[in-house]
C-alpha positions as CSV (number, residue, x, y, z in Angstrom):
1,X,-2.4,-144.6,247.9
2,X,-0.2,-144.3,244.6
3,X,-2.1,-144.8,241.3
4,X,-1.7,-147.8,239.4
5,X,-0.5,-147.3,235.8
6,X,-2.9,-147.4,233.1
7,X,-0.4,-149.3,230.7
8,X,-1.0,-152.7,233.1
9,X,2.2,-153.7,234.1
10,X,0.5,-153.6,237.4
11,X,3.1,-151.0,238.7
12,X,2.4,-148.1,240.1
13,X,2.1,-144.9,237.8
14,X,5.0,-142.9,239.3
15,X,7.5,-146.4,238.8
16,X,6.2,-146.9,235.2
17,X,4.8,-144.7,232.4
18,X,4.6,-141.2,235.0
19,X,8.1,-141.2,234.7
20,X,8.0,-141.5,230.9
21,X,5.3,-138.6,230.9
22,X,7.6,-136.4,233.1
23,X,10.3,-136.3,230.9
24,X,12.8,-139.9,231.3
25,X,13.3,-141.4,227.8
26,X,11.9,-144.6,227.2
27,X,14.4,-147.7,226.8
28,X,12.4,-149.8,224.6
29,X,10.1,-149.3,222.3
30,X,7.5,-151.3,224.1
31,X,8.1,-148.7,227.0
32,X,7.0,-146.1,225.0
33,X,3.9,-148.0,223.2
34,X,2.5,-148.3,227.1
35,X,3.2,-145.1,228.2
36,X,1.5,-143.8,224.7
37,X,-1.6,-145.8,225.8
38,X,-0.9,-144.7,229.5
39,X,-1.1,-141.1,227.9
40,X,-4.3,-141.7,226.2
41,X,-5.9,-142.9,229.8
42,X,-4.7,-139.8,231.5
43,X,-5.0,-137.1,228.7
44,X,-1.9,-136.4,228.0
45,X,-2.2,-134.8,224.1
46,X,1.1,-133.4,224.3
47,X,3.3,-136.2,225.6
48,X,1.7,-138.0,222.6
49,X,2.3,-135.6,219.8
50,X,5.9,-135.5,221.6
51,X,6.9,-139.1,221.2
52,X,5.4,-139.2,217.6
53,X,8.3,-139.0,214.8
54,X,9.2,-135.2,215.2
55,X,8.9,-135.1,211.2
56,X,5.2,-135.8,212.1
57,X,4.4,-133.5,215.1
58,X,2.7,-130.8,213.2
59,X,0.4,-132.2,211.1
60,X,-0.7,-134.6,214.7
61,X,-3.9,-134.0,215.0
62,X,-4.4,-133.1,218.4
63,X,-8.5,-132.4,218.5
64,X,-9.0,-136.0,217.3
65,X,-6.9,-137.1,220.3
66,X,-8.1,-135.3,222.7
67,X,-11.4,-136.4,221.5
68,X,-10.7,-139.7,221.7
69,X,-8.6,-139.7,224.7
70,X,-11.7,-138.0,226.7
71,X,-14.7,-139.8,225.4
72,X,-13.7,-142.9,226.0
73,X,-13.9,-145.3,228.9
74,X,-10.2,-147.4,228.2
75,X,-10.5,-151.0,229.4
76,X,-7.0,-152.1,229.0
77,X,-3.7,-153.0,227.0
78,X,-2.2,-156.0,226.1
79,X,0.8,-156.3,224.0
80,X,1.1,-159.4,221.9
81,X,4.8,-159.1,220.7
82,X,7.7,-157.0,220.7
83,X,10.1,-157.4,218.0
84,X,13.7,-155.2,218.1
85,X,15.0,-154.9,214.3
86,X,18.7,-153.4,215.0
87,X,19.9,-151.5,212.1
88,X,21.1,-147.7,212.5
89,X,18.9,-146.0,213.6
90,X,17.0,-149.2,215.9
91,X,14.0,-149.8,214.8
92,X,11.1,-151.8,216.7
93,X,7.3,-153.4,215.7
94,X,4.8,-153.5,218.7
95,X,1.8,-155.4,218.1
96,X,-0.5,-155.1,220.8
97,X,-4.6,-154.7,221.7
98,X,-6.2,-151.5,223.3
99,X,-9.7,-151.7,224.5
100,X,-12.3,-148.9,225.3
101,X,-15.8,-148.1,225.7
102,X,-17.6,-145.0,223.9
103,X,-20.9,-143.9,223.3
104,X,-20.7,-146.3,220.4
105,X,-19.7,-149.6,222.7
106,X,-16.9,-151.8,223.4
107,X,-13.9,-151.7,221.0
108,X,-10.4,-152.9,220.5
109,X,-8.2,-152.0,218.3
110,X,-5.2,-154.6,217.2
111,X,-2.2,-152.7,215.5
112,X,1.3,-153.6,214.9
113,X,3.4,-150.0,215.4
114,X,6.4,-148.7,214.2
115,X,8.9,-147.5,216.1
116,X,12.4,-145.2,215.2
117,X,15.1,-145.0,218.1
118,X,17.2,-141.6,217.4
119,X,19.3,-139.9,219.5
120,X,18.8,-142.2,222.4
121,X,14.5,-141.3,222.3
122,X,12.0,-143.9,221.1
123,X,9.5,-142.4,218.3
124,X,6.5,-143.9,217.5
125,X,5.5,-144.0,213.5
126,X,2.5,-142.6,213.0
127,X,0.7,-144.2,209.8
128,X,-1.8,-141.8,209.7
129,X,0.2,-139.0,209.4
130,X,1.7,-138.3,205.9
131,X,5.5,-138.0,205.7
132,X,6.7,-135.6,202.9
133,X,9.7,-137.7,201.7
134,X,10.3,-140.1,198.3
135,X,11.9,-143.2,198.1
136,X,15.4,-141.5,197.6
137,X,15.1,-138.1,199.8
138,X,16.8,-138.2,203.2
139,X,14.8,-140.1,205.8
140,X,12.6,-138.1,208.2
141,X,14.1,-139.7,210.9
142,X,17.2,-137.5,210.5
143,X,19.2,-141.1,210.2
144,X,21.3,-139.0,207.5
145,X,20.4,-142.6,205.5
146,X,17.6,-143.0,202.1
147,X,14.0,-143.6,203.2
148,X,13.8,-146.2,201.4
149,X,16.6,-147.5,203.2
150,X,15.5,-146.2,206.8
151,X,12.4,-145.9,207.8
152,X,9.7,-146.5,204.7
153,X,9.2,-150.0,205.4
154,X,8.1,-149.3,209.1
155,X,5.3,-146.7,208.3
């Protein structure tokens, strides 16, 4: 029998975020906010330092993850809202609730994520990873556009 997905859509893994792990872009960012949390369930450090901003990907920090992603018991997801912005480059908010267990307890964690579309691939903006760029350098993003004027306001 087929695994359900971890992102609960209540679809099986292979239909849903497996196919987003294995290499399809995701079409939304809400897509890719699931199959980051689906990621987190199954392990999967690199397709989550993948889908972060590729301005970001080296300073991820992949032990933390992998930490995270293996200690933990992960209870379930449920996103609140999904709000597309537009602009060039598309940019998206995702607010939604994980929940896990550690050796600490029960948690859940509410965020509201950033998210840059850029040459057809969903990135996830990753506030805890410091972007080298000032209000008037070129955005990160590769949008060709300000950061100020691109993706600052999202991070």
């Amino acid at each position: 029998m087929e695994p359900t997905c971890p992102c609960g859509s209540g679809g099986y893994l292979d239909d849903c975020c497996g196919r987003y792990h294995a290499g399809t872009p995701a079409p939304s960012a809400e897509l890719l906010m699931r199959s980051r949390y689906s990621a987190y369930v199954l392990g999967l450090v690199d397709y989550l330092v993948r889908t972060t901003l590729p301005a970001q990907q080296t300073a991820v920090d992949r032990d933390a993850i992998t930490a995270w992603s293996t200690q933990s018991t992960w209870l379930g997801l449920e996103v609140e809202s999904s709000e597309v912005l537009g602009g060039k480059p598309e940019h998206a908010f995702v607010t939604f609730t994980a929940r896990w267990h550690d050796g600490q307890g029960e948690h859940a964690h509410r965020e509201r994520s950033g998210f840059v579309q850029h040459d057809g691939q969903w990135y996830f903006l990753d506030p805890t990873v410091p972007l080298k760029a000032g209000r008037n350098d070129p955005c990160p993003c590769a949008s060709g556009q300000k950061f100020k004027k691109c993706c600052s306001g999202f991070i």
